[in-house]
C-alpha positions in Angstrom: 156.1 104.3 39.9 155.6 100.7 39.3 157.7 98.5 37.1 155.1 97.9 34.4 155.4 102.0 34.3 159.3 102.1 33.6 158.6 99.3 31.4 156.8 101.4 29.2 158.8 104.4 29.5 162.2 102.0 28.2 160.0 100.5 25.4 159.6 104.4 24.0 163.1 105.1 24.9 164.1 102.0 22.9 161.9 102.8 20.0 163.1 106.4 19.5 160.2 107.7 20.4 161.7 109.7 23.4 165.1 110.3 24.5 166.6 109.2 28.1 166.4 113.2 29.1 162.3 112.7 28.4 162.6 109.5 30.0 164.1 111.4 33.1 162.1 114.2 33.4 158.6 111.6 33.0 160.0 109.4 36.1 161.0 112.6 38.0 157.8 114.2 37.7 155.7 111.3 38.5 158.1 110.5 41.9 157.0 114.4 42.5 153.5 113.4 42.1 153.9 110.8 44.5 155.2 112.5 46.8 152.9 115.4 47.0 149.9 113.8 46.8 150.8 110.3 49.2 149.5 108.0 46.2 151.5 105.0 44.1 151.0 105.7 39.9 150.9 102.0 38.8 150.1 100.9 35.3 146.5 100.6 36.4 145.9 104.3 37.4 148.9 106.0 35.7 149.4 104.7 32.1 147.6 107.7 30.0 149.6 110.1 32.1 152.9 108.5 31.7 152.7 107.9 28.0 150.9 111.0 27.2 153.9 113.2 29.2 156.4 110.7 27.9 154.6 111.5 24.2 153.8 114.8 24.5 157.5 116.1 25.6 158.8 114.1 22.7 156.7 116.2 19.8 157.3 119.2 21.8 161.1 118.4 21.2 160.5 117.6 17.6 158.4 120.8 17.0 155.3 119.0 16.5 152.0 120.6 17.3 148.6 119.3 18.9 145.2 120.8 18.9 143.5 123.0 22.0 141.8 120.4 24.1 138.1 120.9 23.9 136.8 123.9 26.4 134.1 122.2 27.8 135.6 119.5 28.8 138.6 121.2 30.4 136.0 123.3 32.0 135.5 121.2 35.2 139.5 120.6 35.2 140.3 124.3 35.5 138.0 124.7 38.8 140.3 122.5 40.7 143.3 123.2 43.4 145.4 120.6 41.3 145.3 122.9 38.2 146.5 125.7 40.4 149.6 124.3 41.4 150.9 122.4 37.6 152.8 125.6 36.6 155.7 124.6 38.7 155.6 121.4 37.6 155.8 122.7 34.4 158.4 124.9 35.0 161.0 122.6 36.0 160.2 120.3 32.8 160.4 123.5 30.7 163.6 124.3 32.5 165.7 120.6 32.7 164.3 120.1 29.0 165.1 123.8 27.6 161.9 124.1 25.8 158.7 125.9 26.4 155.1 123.9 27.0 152.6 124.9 24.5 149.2 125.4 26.4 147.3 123.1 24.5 149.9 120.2 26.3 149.6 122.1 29.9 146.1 121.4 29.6 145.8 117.4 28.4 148.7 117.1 31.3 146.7 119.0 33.7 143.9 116.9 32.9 145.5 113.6 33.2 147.1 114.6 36.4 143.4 115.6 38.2 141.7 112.3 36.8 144.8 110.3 38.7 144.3 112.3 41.7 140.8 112.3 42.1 140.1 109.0 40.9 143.2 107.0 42.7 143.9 109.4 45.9 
C-alpha cells in the first residue's frame, strides 16, 4: 500500500471516522491482497477500496445500515473466481473486529476488490 493510501486511512483515523482496530484490519487486508494477487494498491488504483472498507467497517461498528447493491450490476461480479474466494477474507475481518458483515457490504467489497484486480493486475 502506498503512502498516499495510509495517508488517507490516518486522516479517518484522526477524524473519528474509524478507529486504529479499522485502521488495522484495512491495511492488513489490502497487504493480503497484495500478496495474493502479485499487484501494488496505490492511491491511483486502490482509493474506492480503501475508503470504502475503511467506511464501511466503521458504520458496521456503529450499527449503521446500507442498501442491497443493485443485482444487475453485481451480476457480472458474482461470475468471477475473485468473488469465490472473499469469504475468508471476510472471515478474518469479522473475526479480529468481532462483528458480523452484512451482505449488502460483502458485495460493494467484493465489487471493489474484482475492479482492482481486473483492471490493475
Amino acid at each position: 500500500m502506498d503512502d498516499n493510501l495510509m495517508l488517507r486511512l490516518n486522516l479517518l483515523t484522526d477524524s473519528g471516522e474509524i478507529d486504529e482496530s479499522i485502521k488495522d484490519v484495512v491495511i492488513d487486508f489490502i497487504e493480503r491482497i497484495e500478496k495474493n494477487y502479485s499487484l501494488k494498491v496505490t492511491e491511483e488504483n486502490g482509493s474506492m477500496l480503501v475508503s470504502h472498507l475503511a467506511m464501511a467497517l466503521g458504520r458496521i461498528k456503529r450499527g449503521e445500515e446500507i442498501d442491497a447493491i443493485d443485482e444487475e450490476i453485481f451480476k457480472e461480479v458474482k461470475e468471477t473466481e475473485i468473488y469465490n474466494e472473499m469469504p475468508k477474507y471476510y472471515s478474518e475481518i469479522e473475526g479480529k473486529l468481532d462483528i458480523e458483515i452484512p451482505q449488502a457490504e460483502k458485495d460493494y467489497i467484493a465489487l471493489h476488490v474484482s475492479t482492482l484486480i481486473q483492471k490493475f493486475k
